[in-house]
C-alpha positions as CSV (number, residue, x, y, z in Angstrom):
1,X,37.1,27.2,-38.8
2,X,38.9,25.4,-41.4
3,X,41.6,22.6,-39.9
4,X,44.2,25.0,-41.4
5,X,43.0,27.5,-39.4
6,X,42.9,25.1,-36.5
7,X,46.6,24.0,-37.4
8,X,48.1,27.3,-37.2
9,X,46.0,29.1,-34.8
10,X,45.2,27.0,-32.1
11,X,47.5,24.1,-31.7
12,X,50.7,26.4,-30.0
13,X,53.5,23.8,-30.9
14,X,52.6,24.6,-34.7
15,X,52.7,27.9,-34.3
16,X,55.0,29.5,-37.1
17,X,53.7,27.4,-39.7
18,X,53.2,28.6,-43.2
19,X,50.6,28.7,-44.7
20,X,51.7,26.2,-47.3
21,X,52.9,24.1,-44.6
22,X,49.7,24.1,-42.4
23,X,47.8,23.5,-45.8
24,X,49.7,20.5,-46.5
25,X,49.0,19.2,-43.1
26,X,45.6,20.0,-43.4
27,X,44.8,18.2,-46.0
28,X,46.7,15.0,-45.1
29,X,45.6,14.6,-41.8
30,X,43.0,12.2,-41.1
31,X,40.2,13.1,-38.7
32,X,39.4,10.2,-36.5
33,X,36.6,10.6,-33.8
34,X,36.3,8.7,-30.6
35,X,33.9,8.2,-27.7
36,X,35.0,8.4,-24.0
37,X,36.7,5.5,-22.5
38,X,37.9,4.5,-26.3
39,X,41.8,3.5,-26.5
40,X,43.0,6.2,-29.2
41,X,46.6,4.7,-28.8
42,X,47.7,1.3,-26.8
43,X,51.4,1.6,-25.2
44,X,53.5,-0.2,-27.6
45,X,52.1,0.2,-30.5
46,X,53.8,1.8,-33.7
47,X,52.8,5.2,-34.1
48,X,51.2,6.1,-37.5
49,X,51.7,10.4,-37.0
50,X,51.6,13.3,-35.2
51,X,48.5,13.3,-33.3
52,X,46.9,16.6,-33.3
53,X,43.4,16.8,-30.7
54,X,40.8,19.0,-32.3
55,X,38.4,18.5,-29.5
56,X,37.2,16.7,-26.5
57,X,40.1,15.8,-23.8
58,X,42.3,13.0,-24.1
59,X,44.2,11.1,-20.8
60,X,47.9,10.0,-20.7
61,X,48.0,6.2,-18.9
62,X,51.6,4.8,-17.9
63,X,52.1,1.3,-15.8
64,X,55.6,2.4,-14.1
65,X,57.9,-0.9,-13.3
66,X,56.6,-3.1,-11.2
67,X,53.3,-1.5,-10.7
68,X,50.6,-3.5,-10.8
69,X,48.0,-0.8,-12.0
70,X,48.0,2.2,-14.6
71,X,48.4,5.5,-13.5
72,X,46.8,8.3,-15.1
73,X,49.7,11.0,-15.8
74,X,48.5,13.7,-18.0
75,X,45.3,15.4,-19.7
76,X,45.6,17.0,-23.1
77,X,43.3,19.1,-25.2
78,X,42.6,20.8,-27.9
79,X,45.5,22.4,-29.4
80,X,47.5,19.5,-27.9
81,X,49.1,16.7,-29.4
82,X,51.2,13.1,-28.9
83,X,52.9,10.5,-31.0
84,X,55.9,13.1,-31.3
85,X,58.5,11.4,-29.4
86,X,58.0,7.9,-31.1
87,X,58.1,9.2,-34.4
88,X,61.4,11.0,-33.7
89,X,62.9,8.5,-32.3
90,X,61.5,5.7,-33.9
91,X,60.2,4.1,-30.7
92,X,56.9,2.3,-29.8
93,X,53.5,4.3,-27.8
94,X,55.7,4.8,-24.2
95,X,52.1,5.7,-23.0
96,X,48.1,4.3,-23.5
97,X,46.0,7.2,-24.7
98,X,41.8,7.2,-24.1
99,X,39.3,9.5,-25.1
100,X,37.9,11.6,-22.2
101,X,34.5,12.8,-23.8
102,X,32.5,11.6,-26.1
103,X,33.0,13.4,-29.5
104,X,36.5,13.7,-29.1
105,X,37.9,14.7,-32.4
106,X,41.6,13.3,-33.0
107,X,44.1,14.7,-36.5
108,X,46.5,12.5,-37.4
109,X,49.3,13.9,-39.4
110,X,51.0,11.7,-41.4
111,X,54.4,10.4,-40.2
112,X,56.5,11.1,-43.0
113,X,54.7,14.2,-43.8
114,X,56.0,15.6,-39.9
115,X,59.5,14.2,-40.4
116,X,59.5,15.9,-43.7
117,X,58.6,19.5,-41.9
118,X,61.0,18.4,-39.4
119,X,64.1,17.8,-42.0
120,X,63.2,20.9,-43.9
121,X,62.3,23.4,-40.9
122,X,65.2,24.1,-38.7
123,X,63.5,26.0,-36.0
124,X,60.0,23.3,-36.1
125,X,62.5,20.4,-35.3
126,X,63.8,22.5,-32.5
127,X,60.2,23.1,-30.9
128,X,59.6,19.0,-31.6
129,X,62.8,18.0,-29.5
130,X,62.3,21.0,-26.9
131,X,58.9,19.1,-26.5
132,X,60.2,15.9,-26.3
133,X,62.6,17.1,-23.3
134,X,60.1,18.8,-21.9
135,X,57.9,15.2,-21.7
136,X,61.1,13.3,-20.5
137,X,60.7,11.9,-17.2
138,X,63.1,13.6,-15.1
139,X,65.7,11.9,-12.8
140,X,65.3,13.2,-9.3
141,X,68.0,15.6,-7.7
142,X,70.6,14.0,-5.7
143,X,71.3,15.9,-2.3
C-alpha cells in the first residue's frame, strides 16, 4: 500500500481527501520510525505537522496541576493522528507522546502544507476543529 493509499483509506479524519490532496500529503510527509519507550513529542515543544501513525501504537502522557506524576490518558493507532490542536491554534505539545512498540512508524505532514488544506477545504477544517473539541478536556456538570 502506497502512503496515499494509507492517507485516504485508513486514517478516518482524512477521509474525503482528493486524490490530489492525499498525493500532496503523501509525498511531503516525512516517515519517522521509533522504538517503544521513545519520546515521539515532549509536552511543550513546537509542533512541526500533523502527525499521522502508520503503525505500531502510540501513548498520550499529561502531568495535570499539581500532580506529581504523568498520567497516561490515551492510546492511538494507526489511522490516528496528533499535533492538530497546536498547529491550529498555534500552541505548544499540551501532551508527551511515546512509542508503544517497537517499529512504530510515525507521518509527519508538513505544517503549512495542513494549514494550507485547512484554508482551502471548508468542510476538512470543520473535521480538524470538530476534532479539536472532541479532544478538549471537558468541564464537569454542575448539579
Amino acid at each position: 500500500m502506497t502512503v496515499t493509499e494509507f492517507l485516504k483509506t485508513r486514517v478516518p479524519f482524512l477521509a474525503g481527501l482528493s486524490e490530489e490532496q492525499a498525493k500532496a500529503m503523501a509525498v511531503k510527509a516525512e516517515q519517522k520510525p521509533f522504538k517503544k519507550g521513545q519520546t515521539i513529542l515532549f509536552k511543550g515543544v513546537s509542533v512541526e505537522g500533523l502527525h499521522v501513525v502508520a503503525a505500531g501504537k502510540v501513548s498520550v502522557h499529561v502531568k495535570p496541576d499539581k500532580a506529581k506524576e504523568w498520567a497516561k490518558v490515551a492510546e492511538l493507532g494507526p489511522g490516528d493522528v496528533f499535533g492538530e490542536m497546536s498547529i491550529v491554534e498555534f500552541a505548544m505539545a499540551g501532551a508527551t507522546i511515546k512509542s508503544e512498540d517497537d517499529g512504530t512508524l510515525v507521518f509527519i505532514v508538513p505544517q503549512d502544507l495542513f494549514t494550507d488544506l485547512m484554508d482551502k477545504d471548508a468542510a476538512f477544517k470543520e473535521r480538524v476543529l470538530a476534532l479539536i473539541d472532541a479532544r478538549r478536556p471537558k468541564a464537569p456538570e454542575k448539579k
